[in-house]
Each structure stands twice: as C-alpha cells, then as structure tokens.
C-alpha positions as CSV (number, residue, x, y, z in Angstrom):
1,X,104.6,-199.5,137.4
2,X,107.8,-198.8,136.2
3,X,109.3,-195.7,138.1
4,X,107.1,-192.9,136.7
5,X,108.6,-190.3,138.5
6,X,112.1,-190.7,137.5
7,X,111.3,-191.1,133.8
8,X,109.1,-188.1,134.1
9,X,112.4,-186.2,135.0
10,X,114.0,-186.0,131.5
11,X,110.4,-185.5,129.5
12,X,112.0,-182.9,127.1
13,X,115.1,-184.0,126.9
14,X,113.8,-187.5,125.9
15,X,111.0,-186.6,123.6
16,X,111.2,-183.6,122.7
17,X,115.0,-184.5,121.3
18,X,113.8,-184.5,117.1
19,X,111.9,-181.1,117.6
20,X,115.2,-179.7,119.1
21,X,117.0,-180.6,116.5
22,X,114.7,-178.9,113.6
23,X,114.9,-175.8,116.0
24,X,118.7,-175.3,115.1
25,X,119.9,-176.7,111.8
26,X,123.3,-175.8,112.2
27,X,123.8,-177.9,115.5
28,X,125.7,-181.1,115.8
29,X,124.4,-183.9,114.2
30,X,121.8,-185.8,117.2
31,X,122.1,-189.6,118.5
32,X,118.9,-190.2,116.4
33,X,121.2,-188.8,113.2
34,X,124.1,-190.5,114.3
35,X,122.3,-194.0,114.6
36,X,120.8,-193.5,111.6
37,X,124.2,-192.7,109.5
38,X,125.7,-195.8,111.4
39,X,122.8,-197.9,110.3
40,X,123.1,-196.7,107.0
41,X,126.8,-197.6,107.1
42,X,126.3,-201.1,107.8
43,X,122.5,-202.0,106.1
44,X,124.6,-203.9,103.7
45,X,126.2,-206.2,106.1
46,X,124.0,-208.7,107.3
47,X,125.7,-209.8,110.4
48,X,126.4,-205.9,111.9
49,X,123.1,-205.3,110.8
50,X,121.8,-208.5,112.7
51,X,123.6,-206.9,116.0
52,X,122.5,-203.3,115.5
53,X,118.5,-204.3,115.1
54,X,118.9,-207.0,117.9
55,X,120.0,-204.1,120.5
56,X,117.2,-201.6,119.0
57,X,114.4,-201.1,121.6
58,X,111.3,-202.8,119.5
59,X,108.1,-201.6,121.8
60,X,105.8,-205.0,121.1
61,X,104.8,-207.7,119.3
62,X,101.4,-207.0,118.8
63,X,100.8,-210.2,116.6
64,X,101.8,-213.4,118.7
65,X,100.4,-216.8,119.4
66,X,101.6,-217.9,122.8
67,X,101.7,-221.7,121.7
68,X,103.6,-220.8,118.5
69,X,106.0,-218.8,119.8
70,X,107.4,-221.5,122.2
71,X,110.2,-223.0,120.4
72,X,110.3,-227.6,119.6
73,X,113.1,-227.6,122.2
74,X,110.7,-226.1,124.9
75,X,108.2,-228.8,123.8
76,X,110.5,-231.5,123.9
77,X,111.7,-230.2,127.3
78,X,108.0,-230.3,128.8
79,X,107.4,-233.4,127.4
80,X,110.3,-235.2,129.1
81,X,109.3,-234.0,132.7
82,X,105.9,-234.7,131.9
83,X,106.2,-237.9,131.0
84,X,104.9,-237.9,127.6
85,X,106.1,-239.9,124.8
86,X,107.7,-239.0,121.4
87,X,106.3,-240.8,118.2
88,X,108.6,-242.5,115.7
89,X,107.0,-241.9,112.5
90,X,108.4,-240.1,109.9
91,X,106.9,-236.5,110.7
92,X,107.1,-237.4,115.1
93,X,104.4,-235.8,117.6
94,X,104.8,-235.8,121.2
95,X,101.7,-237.8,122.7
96,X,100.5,-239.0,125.9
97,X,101.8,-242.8,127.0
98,X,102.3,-245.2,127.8
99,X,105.8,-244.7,125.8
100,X,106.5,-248.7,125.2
101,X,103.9,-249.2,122.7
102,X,105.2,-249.9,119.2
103,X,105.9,-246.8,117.5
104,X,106.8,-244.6,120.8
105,X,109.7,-243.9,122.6
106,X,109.8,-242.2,125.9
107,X,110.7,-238.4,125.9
108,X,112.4,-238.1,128.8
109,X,116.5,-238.3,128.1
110,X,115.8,-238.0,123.9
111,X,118.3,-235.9,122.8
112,X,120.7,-238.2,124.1
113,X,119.2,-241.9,124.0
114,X,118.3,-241.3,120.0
115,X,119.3,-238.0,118.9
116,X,118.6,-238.6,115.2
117,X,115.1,-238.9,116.3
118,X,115.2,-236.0,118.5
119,X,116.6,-233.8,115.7
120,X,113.6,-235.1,113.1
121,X,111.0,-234.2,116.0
122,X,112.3,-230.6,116.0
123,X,111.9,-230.5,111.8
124,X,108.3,-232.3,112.8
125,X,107.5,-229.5,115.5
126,X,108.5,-226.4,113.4
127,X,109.4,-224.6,110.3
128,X,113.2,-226.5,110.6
129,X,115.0,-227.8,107.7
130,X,111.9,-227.9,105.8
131,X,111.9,-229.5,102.2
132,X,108.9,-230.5,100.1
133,X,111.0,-232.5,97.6
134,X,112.1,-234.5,100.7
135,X,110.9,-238.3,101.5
136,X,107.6,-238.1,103.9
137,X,107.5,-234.4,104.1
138,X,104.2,-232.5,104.1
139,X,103.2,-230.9,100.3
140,X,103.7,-226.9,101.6
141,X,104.9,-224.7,103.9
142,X,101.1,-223.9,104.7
143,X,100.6,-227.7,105.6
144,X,103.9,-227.8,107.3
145,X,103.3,-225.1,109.9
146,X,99.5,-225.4,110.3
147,X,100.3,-229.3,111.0
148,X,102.8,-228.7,113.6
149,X,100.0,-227.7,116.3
150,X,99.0,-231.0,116.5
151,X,102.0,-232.3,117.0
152,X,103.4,-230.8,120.0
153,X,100.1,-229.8,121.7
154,X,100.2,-231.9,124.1
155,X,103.3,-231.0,125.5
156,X,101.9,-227.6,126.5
157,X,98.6,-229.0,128.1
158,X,98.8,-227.4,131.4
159,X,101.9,-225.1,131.3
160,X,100.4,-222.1,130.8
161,X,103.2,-220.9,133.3
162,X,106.3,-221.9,131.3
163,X,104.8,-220.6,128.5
164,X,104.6,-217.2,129.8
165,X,108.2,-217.8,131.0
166,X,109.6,-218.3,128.0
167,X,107.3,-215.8,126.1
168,X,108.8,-213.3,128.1
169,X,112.6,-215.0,128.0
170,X,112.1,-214.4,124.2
171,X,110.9,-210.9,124.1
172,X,113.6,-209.8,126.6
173,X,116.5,-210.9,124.9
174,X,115.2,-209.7,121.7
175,X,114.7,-206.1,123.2
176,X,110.9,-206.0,123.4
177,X,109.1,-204.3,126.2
178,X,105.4,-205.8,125.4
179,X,104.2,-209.0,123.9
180,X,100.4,-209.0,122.7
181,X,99.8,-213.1,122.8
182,X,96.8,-214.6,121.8
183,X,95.6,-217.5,124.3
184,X,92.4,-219.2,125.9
185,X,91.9,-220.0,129.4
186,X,90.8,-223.7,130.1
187,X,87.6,-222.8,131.6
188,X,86.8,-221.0,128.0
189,X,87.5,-223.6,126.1
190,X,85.6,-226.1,127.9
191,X,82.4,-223.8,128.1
192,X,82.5,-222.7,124.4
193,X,83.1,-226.9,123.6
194,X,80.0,-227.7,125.7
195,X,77.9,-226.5,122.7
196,X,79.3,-228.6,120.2
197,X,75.9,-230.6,119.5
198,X,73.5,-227.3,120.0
199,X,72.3,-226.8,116.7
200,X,73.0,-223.2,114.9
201,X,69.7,-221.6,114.5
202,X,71.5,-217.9,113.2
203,X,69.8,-216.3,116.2
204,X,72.4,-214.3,117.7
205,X,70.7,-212.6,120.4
206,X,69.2,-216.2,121.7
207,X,72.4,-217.9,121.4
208,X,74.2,-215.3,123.6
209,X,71.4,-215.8,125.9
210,X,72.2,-219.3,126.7
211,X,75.7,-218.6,127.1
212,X,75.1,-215.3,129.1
213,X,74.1,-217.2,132.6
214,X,77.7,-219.1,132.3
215,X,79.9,-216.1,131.7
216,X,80.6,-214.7,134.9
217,X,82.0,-218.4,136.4
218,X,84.0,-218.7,133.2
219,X,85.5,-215.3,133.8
220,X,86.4,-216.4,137.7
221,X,88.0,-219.3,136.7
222,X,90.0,-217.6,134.0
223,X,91.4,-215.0,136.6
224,X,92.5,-217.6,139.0
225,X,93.9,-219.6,135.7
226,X,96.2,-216.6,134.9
227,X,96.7,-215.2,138.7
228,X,98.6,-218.7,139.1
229,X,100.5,-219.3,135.9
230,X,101.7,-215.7,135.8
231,X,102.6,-216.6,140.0
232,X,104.2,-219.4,138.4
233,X,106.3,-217.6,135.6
234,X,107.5,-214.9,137.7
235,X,108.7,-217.7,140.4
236,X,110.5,-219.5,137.3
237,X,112.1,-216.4,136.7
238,X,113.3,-215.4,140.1
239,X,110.6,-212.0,139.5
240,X,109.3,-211.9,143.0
241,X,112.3,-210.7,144.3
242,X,112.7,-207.8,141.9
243,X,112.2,-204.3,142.6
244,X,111.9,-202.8,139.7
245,X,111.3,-205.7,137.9
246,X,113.9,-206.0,135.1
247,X,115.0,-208.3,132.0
248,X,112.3,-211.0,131.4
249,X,110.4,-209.6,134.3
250,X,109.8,-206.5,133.2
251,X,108.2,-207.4,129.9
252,X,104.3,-206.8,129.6
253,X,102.0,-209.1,128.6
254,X,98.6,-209.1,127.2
255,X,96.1,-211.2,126.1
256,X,93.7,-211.9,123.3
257,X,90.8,-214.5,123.9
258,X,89.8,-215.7,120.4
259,X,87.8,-218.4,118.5
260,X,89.0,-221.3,115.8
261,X,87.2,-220.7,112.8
262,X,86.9,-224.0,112.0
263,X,85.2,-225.0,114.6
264,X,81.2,-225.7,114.3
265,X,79.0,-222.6,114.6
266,X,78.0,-222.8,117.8
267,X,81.1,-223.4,119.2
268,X,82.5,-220.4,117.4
269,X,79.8,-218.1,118.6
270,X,80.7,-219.3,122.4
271,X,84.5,-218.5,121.9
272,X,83.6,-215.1,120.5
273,X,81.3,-214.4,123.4
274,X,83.5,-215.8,125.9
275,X,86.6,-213.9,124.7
276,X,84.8,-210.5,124.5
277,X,83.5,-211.1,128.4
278,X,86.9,-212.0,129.3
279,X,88.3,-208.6,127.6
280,X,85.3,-206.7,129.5
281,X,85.5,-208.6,132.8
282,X,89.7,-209.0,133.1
283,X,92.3,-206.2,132.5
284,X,94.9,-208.5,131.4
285,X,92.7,-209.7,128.5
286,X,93.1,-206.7,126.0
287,X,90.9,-208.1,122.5
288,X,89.3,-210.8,121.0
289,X,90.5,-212.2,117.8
290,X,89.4,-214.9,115.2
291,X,92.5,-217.5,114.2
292,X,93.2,-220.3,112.1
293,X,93.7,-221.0,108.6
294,X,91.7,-218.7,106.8
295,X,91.7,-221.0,103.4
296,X,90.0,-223.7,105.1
297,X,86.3,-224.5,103.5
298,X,85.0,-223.7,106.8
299,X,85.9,-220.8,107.3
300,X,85.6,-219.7,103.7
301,X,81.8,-220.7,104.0
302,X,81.2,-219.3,107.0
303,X,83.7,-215.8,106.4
304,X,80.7,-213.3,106.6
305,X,78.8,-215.3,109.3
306,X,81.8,-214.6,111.6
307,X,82.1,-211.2,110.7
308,X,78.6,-210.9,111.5
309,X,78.9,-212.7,115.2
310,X,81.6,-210.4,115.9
311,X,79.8,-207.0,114.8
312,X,76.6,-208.4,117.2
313,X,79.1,-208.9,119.9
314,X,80.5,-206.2,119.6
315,X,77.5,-203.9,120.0
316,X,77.0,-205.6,123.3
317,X,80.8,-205.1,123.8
318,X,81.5,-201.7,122.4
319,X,84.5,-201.2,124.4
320,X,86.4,-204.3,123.7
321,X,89.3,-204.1,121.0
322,X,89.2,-205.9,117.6
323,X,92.4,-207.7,116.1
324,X,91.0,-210.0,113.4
325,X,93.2,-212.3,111.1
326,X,92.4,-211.0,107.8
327,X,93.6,-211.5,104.2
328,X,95.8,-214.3,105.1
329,X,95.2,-215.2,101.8
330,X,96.9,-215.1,98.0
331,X,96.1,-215.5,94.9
332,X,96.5,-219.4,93.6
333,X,95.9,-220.8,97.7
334,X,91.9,-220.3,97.2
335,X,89.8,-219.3,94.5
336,X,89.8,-215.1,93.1
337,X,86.2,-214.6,94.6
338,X,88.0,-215.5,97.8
339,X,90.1,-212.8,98.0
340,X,87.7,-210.1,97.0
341,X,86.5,-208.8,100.3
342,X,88.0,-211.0,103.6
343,X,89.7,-207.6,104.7
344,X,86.9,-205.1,103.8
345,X,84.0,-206.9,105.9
346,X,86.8,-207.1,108.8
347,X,86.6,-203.7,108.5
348,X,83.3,-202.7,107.8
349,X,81.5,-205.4,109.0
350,X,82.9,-206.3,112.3
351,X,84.7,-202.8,113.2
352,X,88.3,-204.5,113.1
353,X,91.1,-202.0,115.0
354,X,93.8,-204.2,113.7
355,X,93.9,-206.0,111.1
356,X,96.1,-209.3,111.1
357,X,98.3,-210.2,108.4
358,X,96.1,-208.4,105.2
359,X,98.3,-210.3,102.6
360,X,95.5,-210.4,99.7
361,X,94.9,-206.5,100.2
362,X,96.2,-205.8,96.3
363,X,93.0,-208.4,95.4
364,X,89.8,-206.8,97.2
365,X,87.5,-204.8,95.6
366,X,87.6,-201.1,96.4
367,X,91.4,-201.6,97.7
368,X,92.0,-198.1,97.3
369,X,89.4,-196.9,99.1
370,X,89.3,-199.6,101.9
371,X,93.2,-198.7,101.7
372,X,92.1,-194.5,102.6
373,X,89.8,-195.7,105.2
374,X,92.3,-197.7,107.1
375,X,94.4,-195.0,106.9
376,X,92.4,-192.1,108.0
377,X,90.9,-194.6,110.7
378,X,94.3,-195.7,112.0
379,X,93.6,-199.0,111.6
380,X,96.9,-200.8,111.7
381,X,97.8,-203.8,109.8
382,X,100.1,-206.4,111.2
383,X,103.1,-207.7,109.3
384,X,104.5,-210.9,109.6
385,X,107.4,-211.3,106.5
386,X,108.6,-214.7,107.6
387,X,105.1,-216.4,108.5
388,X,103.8,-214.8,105.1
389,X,106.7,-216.2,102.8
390,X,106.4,-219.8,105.0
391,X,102.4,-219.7,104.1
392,X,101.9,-218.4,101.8
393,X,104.6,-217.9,99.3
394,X,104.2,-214.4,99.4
395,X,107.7,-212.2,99.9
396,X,110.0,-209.3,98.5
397,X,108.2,-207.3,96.1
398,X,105.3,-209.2,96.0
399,X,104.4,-208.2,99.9
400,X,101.9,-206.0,100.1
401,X,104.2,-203.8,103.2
402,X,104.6,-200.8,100.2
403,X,101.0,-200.5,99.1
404,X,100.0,-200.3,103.0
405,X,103.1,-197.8,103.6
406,X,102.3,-196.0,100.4
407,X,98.7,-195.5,101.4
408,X,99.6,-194.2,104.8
409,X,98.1,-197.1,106.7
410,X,99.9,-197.7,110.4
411,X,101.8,-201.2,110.1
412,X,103.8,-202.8,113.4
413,X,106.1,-206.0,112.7
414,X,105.1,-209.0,114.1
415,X,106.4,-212.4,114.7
416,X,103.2,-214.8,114.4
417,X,104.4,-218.0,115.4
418,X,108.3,-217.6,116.6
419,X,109.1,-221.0,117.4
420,X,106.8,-222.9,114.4
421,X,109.1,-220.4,112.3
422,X,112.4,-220.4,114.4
423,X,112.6,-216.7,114.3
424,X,112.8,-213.2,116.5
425,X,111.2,-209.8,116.1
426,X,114.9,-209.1,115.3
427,X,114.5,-211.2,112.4
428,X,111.3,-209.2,111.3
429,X,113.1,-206.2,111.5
430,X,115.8,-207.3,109.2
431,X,113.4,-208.8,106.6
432,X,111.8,-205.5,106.3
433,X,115.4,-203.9,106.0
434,X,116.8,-206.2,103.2
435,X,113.7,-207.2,101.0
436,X,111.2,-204.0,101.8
437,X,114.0,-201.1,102.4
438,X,112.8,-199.6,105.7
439,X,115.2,-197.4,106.9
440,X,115.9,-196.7,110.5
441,X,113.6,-193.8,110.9
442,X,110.9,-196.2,109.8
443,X,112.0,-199.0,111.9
444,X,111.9,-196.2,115.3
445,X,108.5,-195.3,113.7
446,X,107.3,-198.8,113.7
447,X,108.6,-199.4,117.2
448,X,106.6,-196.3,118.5
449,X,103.4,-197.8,116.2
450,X,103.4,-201.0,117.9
451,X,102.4,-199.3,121.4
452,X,100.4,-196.9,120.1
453,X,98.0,-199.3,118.3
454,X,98.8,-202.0,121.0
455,X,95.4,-202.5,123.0
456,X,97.3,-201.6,126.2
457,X,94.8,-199.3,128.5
458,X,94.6,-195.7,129.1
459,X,95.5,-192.6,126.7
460,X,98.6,-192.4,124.4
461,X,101.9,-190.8,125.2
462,X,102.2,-189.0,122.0
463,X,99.1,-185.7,121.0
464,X,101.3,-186.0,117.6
465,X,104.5,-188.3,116.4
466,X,106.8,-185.7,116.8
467,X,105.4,-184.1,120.4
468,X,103.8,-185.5,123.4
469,X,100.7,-184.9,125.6
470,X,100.4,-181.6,127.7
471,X,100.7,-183.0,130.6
472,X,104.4,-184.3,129.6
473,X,105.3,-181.3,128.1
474,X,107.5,-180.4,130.7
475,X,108.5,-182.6,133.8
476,X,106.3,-182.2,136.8
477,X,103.2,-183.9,138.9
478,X,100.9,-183.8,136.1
479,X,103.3,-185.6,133.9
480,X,103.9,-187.9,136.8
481,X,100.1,-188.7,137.5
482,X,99.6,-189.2,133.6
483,X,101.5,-191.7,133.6
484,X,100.3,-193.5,136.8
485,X,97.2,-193.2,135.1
486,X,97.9,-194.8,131.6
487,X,99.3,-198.4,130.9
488,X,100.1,-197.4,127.3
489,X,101.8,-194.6,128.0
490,X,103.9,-195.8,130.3
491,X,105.2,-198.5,127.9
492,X,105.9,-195.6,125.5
493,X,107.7,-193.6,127.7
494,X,109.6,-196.9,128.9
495,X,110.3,-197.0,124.9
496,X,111.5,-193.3,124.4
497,X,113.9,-193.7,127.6
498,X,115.2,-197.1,125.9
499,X,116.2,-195.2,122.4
500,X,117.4,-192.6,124.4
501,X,120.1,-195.1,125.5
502,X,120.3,-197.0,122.6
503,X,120.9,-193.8,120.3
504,X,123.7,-192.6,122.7
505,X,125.6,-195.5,122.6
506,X,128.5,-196.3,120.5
507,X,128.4,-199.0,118.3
C-alpha cells in the first residue's frame, strides 16, 4: 500500500478543494479553474492538446485485453528470443519452426536481415497502415483486427511475465494508476478445453457439477501461474528494489477470467465457471467477462444461452463482478433483430455491472428505459472510440457516448486492444475531446469513474462526487485505517493527490 498515512495528511485540502471554492465565489480562481481555462485555451491545437491529456492523471483502464494491448514490436521481440519463425506471406504470422522451411524466415535479427518484411509483419500484427483497397489486404477493419490474434499468438505463449511488464510500461507512461486486463491462466484454459467432446445437455446445475471437483486445483495452479509471472515482471522492471514502488511499478493490475464465445457450449460453460471460481478463490482476479466477436453465428445463436450460463453462475457466485462485452454491434454488420436486445439481457439477464463497449444501444428495444436503468443502477458502460471506429465503422456523431452521457449513464474510456490499434488512453482521451466535445471537467470526472466502477476491492473513497467518506473528512487514524482497509479507495486517493499536482503545475 501506497503510504496511507501521508496521503491522509492533506484530506481536505486535496478533496475537499471544489467545495472550497463554491464556499467563496469571490476568491481566486482554483488550479482545477485554471487547468480548465488552459485546456480550453488550447482544445483546438492538437499537438498542446496531445501534451496536456498525456500528463493528466487517467485513474484506469477498465476495458483492456492483456494480449492486445502488447504492441507487434513486443511480439516480434519475443519471437526472436524464442526462436520462433516469421511467415512470408502476404499478411505474415509469427509461428513455431523450424524457420528454413519454404515460406519462413527466422525471427531472430528481422528488422535488420529483411526489414521490408519486418515492417509488413507489423501492418499483419496490428491496426498499421491498414488499407482495404490494398493488394492481399483483409475486406474490413473488423477482419483485420479480429485476424491479428492468430497471427502473433504464438509469440506470447508463455510470457505472461513480459506481458505484464509491458502492460504496466504502457500505463505508466501514459499516466494511469490501474489497468483492468482481461487474461486466462494456462491451467483454465486447459481444464475448460478438456470438455470439448462432452455433449451440451442445457443442464446447468449438472454440468457445474462435473467441473466443481476440478476447480480448487485449477485455482492453485492459477495462483502460482500469476505469483511467478508478476515475480517475473517486477524483476524485469527492477520493482523489487523499490520502496514505494514507483513508475511502472506502482501501477495496479487486475484481472478478468473470461470465456470465447465461440467456443462449443461446453467449453464455454467451463470458462465461465472457471473464471467466476478464480474471481471468488484469488484477489487479484476481480470479474469474469464474455469476449470475442460478438457478430459471429456462434455467438449470435447462442447470445441468450450465455446470458443464461452467466445468471446461473452467478447465483452460485453472487459476489463476483460482471463486465460483459455487449452491443459490439451496428446496424449493417448483422441483421436488425440482432441488435434489438444484446445489451438489455446483459443487463437483465445476467446482472452485468459493466457493460463493454454498448455500441448498438440507439437499436434495442426499450433503449430509453434500459438507458434509466443503467443509470439509476450505476451501471457503467465502457468506451472504446478507436476500437469502435476500427470495427465497426461507428465514430463522431454516430457514437452512441451522448445518448449514454445524456441519459446520465456512468461511462470510463477505455483502450480495448492498444497495440492491435496502435494507440494510448491518451489517445482515448483526445478522441472524446475533438469528435465528442468532453471538456476537462468531464475528462476529471471520467478519470474519478474509472475507479469508482473499477472492480478493485473494499468501499469507495467518495459518499458523493463532490465530498468524501466520513472517515476522510478530516485527516486522522480513521482516515488512515480506511484506507488500509480499502483497495479502491486507495487508488482514488492516489488519483486526487495526482490532480492535485497536475492542477498546480504550470503548463
């Protein structure tokens, strides 16, 4: 824990700073006034801009796929001291060797031996350069970035480590405190795969009952999975020397088990009951989600069944936080009965807390009722701008961000994939500056959202968005043990001290 005492020194000074300020009118203008006017002075040029919202504090990225965030270069990189090879097709994947077959090259020294072919494997790995008028280049965006999995996965086949490493790299020189990254321990992927040829019989309670006996192992072997690629990551990063822990170090992770959705039932019920006894059974694993491309027929057939598996899980699970993909889906990219109720029965059905991506919101029946529940429920909704527009097509006015904002619905920024997409949170931030006209108060806002609907543990900071807790009313031992007490709120509190700095400085 990041010195609770010392931050709970300045508790009103730091938080209590906007009520101050509505307390006498006639004072001088605050640093959260004075950012705000400089931010307003410059929203128009692109590159100030760029360097004001890369030194904001950002709180988390609550919407993050740790093999999609690492960038082509980092795959590239891993294949080379791993051995692997580098295909020489048109669109190039990194795959296992031997490397002097026809049609592969070895990895190892690329960028230099054949950097032509190096540069193509990046525009194969990621969202790079992409064209669809171009000469062997996949029909869409949506085929483009979903493909790109494939190609580098082998690279990151045992380097959970310097994934988190560079997870962490990311976040900290984007200014984010927290990354929420969805990932699956070995162990669960190989007990979910061993029932790939058990037939689906629908019976939820007896198919959890065959996986039940195997859970607690799984969950062991997890643990010691992440207890030594997090060991690994810190020694990468020279953390195990640090006291307080600080730059890439200091950033939080946590982590989502999920399930493919296009996977056969049975394998889809054991990721789903896997990842929810990971969540209950390890601290580190924070919610279960449900990924993959939502257009595919199988998921599109089996939509409500999944919805259902969750809900049933979830009742054995009650305490286990929901971030479900949702309404990744527009109008033209599947059918209109398609995009009548995806978000709704992630909702209703299986209790969603977050909801990831909600693109096709405008589109479901009841919107503006399913819109008031969300909202009164505090049921956040993720944005990702860039993945979105990539995907889907969908941007600018045609985003749903307004409808949600307009509705009162909590939104955080995301990133999604950062490396497929060869972006930042930064980027995010200025996306929702230029084509959704945020301003900086609802940038600060959306920082402070993205902790207070992260699934970090323990009770929130904040009784209201403008006071905190009573125990941080004033600085003292119960303040103090708060904290001590509360994950969350100590990332929040870590946020407020990094505005603090970031609103007093001149820039």
């Amino acid at each position: 824990m990041i010195g609770v005492k010392r931050l709970a020194g300045a508790a009103l000074s730091v938080l209590l700073l906007s009520g101050a300020a509505h307390a006498a009118p006639k004072a001088a203008p605050t640093p959260e006034a004075r950012t705000a006017a400089r931010f307003d002075a410059i929203v128009k040029d692109r590159a100030q801009l760029r360097l004001f919202l890369r030194a904001m504090p950002k709180g988390g990225d609550l919407h993050n796929h740790l093999s999609g965030a690492a960038y082509a270069e980092d795959f590239l990189a891993w294949a080379d001291e791993g051995g692997l090879c580098v295909t020489t097709d048109v669109l190039p994947s990194i795959v296992a060797g031997p490397c002097d077959a026809p049609g592969k090259v070895p990895a190892k020294g690329l960028a230099a031996a054949n950097t032509a072919l190096y540069n193509r494997a990046i525009n194969s790995l990621s969202m790079r350069s992409y064209n669809p008028g171009a000469d062997g280049a996949m029909a869409s965006g949506h085929d483009q970035f979903f493909a790109t999995f494939n190609r580098f996965g082998a690279a990151g086949d045992g380097k959970l480590g310097p994934m988190l490493a560079v997870v962490r790299d990311y976040a900290a020189g984007d200014t984010v405190g927290y990354v929420e990254t969805s990932v699956n321990p070995t162990a669960m992927g190989d007990l979910a795969w061993s029932f790939k040829d058990t037939p689906w019989t629908g019976d939820f309670a007896g198919a959890l009952a065959a996986i039940q006996p195997k859970l607690p192992a799984m969950v062991a072997q997890a643990r010691q999975e992440f207890d030594a690629a997090e060991a690994d990551a810190d020694r990468r990063q020279g953390c195990l020397a640090q006291k307080p822990r600080t730059g890439p170090c200091a950033v939080v992770l946590g982590y989502q088990g999920f399930a493919v959705r296009i996977l056969p039932r049975s394998v889809v019920f054991a990721q789903l009951a896997s990842a929810f006894a990971l969540a209950e059974g390890d601290p580190r694993f924070v919610g279960v989600n449900i990924v993959a491309p939502e257009d595919h027929p199988v998921s599109l057939a089996d939509y409500d069944l999944h919805m259902r598996m969750i809900q049933f899980l979830h009742a054995q699970y009650p305490n286990v936080k929901l971030s479900l993909h949702a309404g990744e889906l527009t109008l033209g990219l599947v059918t209109p009965r398609e995009l009548r109720f995806h978000v709704r029965e992630a909702v209703e059905t299986a209790g969603a807390n977050r909801i990831g991506h909600g693109v096709d919101i405008a589109y479901e029946d009841g919107a503006h009722d399913l819109l008031a529940r969300m909202a009164r429920d505090g049921i956040a909704v993720e944005i990702n701008l860039t993945s979105n527009d990539v995907i889907l097509g969908v941007k600018g006015a045609d985003h749903p961000l307004a409808l949600y904002r307009k509705a009162g619905v909590p939104f955080v920024l995301s990133t999604d994939d950062e490396g497929v997409s060869r972006i930042d949170l930064t980027n995010e931030y200025l996306r929702a500056v230029v084509e959704q006209g945020l301003t900086y108060a609802d940038l600060k806002a959306a920082a402070r959202a993205s902790l207070e609907y992260s699934f970090l543990p323990g009770p929130s900071l904040w009784a209201s968005p403008r006071a905190p807790v009573a125990a941080c009313a004033k600085a003292g031992p119960a303040c103090d043990t708060f904290l001590a007490g509360s994950r969350k709120a100590t990332a929040q509190w870590r946020l407020e001290r990094e505005f603090q700095a970031f609103e007093a400085s001149p820039r």
